[in-house]
C-alpha positions in Angstrom: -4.2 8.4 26.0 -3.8 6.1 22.7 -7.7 5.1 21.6 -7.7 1.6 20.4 -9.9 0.6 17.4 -9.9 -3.0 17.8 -10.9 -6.5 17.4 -9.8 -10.1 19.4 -7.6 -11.1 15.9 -4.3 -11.2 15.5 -3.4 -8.3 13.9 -5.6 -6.6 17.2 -3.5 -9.0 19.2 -0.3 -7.2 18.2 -1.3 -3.7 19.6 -2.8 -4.8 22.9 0.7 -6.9 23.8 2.3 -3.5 22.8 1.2 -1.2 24.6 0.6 -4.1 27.5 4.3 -4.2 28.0 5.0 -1.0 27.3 1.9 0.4 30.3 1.1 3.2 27.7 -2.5 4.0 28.5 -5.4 3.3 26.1 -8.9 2.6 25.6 -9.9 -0.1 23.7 -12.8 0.8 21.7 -14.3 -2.4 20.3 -15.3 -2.9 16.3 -17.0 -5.6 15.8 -16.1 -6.7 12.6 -18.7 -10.0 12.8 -21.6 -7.1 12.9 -19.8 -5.0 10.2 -18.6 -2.4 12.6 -15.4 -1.3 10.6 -17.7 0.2 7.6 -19.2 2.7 10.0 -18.6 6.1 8.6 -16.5 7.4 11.6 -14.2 4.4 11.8 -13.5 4.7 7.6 -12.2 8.6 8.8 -9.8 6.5 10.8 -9.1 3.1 9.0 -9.9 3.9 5.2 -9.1 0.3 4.4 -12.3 -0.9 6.8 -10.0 -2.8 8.7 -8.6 -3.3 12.4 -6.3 -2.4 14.1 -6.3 1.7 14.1 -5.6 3.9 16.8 -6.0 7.3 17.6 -3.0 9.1 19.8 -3.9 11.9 21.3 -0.6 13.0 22.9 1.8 12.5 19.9 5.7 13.3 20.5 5.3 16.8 18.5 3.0 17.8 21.0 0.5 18.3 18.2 -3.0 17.4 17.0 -4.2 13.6 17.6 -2.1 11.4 15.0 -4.9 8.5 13.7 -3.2 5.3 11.8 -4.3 2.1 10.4 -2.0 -0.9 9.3 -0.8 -3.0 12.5 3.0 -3.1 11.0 2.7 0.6 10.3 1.2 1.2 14.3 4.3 -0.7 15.9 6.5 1.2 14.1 5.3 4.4 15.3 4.5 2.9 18.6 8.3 2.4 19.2 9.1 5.3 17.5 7.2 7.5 20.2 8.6 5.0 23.1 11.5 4.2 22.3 11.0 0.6 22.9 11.2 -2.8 21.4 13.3 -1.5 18.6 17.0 -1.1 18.5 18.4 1.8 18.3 21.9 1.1 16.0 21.3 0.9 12.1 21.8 -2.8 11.6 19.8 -3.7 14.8 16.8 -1.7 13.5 17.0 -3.0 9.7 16.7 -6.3 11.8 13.9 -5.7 13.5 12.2 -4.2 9.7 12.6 -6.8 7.7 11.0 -9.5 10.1 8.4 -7.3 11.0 7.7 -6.7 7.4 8.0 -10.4 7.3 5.1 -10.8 9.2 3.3 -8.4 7.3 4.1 -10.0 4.0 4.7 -13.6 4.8 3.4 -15.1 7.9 0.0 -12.9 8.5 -1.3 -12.9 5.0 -0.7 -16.5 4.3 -1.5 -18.1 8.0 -4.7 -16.0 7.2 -5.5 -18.0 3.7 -5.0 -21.1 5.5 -7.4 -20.1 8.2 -10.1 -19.4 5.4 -10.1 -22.2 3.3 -9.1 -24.5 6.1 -11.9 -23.6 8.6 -14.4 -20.6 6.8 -14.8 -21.5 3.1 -18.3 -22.7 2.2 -16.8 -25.2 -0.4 -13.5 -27.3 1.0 -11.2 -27.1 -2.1 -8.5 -29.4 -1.1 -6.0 -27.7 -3.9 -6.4 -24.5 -1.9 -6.0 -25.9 1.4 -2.8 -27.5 1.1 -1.3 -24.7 -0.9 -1.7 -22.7 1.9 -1.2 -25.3 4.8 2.2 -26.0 2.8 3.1 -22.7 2.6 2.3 -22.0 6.2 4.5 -25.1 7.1 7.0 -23.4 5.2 7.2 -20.0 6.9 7.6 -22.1 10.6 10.4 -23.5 9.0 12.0 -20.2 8.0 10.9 -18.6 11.6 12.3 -22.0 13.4 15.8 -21.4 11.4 16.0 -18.0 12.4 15.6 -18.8 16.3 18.1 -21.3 16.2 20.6 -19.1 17.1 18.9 -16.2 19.0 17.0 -16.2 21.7 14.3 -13.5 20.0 13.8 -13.1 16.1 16.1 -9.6 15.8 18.0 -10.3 18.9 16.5 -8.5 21.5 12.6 -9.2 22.3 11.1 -6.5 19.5 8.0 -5.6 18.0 9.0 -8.0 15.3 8.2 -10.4 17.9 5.2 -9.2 18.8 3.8 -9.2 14.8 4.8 -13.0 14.7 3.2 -14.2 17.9 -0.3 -13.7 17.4 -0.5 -16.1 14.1 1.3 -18.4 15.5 -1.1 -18.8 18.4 -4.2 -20.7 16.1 -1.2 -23.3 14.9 -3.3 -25.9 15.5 -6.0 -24.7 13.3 -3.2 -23.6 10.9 -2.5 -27.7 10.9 0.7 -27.6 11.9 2.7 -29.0 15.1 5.1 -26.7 17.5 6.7 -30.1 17.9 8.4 -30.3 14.5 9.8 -26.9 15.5 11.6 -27.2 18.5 13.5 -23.3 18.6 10.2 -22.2 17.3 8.3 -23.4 20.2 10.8 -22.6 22.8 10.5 -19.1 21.5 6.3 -19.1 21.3 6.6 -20.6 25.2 8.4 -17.9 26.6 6.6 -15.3 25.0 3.1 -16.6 25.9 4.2 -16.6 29.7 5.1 -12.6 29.6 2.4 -11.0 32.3 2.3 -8.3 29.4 1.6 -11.0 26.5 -1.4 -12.7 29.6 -2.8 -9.5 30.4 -3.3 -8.7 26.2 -5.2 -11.8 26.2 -7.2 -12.0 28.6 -8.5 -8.5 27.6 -9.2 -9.7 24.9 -11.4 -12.4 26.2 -13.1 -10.3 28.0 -14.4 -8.0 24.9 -15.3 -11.0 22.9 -16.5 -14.8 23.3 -18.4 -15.4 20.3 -17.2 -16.8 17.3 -16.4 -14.5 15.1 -17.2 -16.0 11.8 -20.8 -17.0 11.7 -23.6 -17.5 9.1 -25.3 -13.7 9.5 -21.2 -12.5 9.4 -20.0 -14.0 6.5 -21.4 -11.4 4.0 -19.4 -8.6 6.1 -16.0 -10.8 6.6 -15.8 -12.2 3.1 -18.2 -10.9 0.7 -17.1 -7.1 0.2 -16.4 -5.4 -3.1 -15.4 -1.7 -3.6 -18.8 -0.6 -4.4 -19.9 -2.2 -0.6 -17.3 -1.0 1.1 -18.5 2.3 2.0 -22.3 1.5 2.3 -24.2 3.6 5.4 -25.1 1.4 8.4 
């Protein structure tokens, strides 16, 4: 059984289509980050960082004690590892598979996620910011829509570099951009998006959360940490 620390975001996205298509067993258990859930004391043993996803495995493939991990890049890696799935197995294959998932990790997540704060959360609009990162966002489609031009999946086979990608691509409209202008790009967001596995992540996620996420009484907890905060006692 894998415990699930988790919240309905991408990066929490990326873990429930995992183990989804993989049928590993787990338990979700929820952190509300609106609520400031991920500074609780117990989660921090878990996710140091305050952030979600982390999970807990309690039947690792040593056969040891309960393996905890935080990072989602760093929890699809071992998640494949321990499978043996959705990553190749040959050398080149598998440096594939790295680099666009550390792509995402890099590239796509962090930037897709500026765009969604100065584009929808910011309490000042700052129109410099904005378009830096709308442009930049416009920018990494393009790279993503080269790179399925030729391949059906972004490291050949479907992969958990896949499943990093697909989650920030899902809010493209509030990212300001159009699947339209990105025709292999959409093709490949399409296909994924009507996997059972991909269905079944989502729609456990809607059942955990329908409330906005980002409100008034949130913002101090979302945006408004510094190290000395960070660790405060609920």
């Amino acid at each position: 059984m894998i415990d699930l620390y988790y919240w309905t975001t991408p990066n929490g996205h990326k873990i429930t289509i995992f183990l989804e298509e993989a049928r590993l067993p787990y338990k979700i258990v929820p952190v509300d980050i609106s609520r400031g859930e991920q500074f609780a004391a117990d989660f921090l043993r878990i996710s140091p960082n305050n952030r979600i996803p982390a999970i807990v495995d309690h039947a690792p493939a040593d056969g040891g004690e309960a393996v905890a991990l935080f990072e989602s890049g760093a929890i699809l890696l071992y998640l494949a590892e321990k499978t043996g799935c959705f990553i190749a197995s040959d050398l080149r294959g598998r440096a594939e598979t790295l680099q666009w998932l550390f792509w995402q990790m890099g590239g796509l997540g962090p930037m897709a996620g500026q765009n969604h704060h100065f584009g929808q959360y910011a309490p000042e609009k700052l129109p410099y910011a904005i378009d830096r990162y709308v442009r930049e966002t416009n920018r990494l489609y393009g790279v993503l829509d080269r790179r399925l031009a030729e391949r059906e999946f972004v490291a050949g086979d479907y992969s958990i570099a896949d499943m990093a990608a697909y989650p920030w691509i899902v809010p493209w409209r509030r990212q300001q951009q159009n699947l339209d202008e990105f025709p292999h790009l959409k093709r490949w967001f399409e296909a994924i998006q009507a996997r059972p596995a991909v269905d079944r992540a989502y729609r456990a996620a809607a059942g955990i959360n329908t409330a906005p996420t980002v409100t008034p009484a949130s913002r101090a907890f979302l945006f408004g940490q510094t190290a000395s905060r960070a660790g405060y006692e609920q």
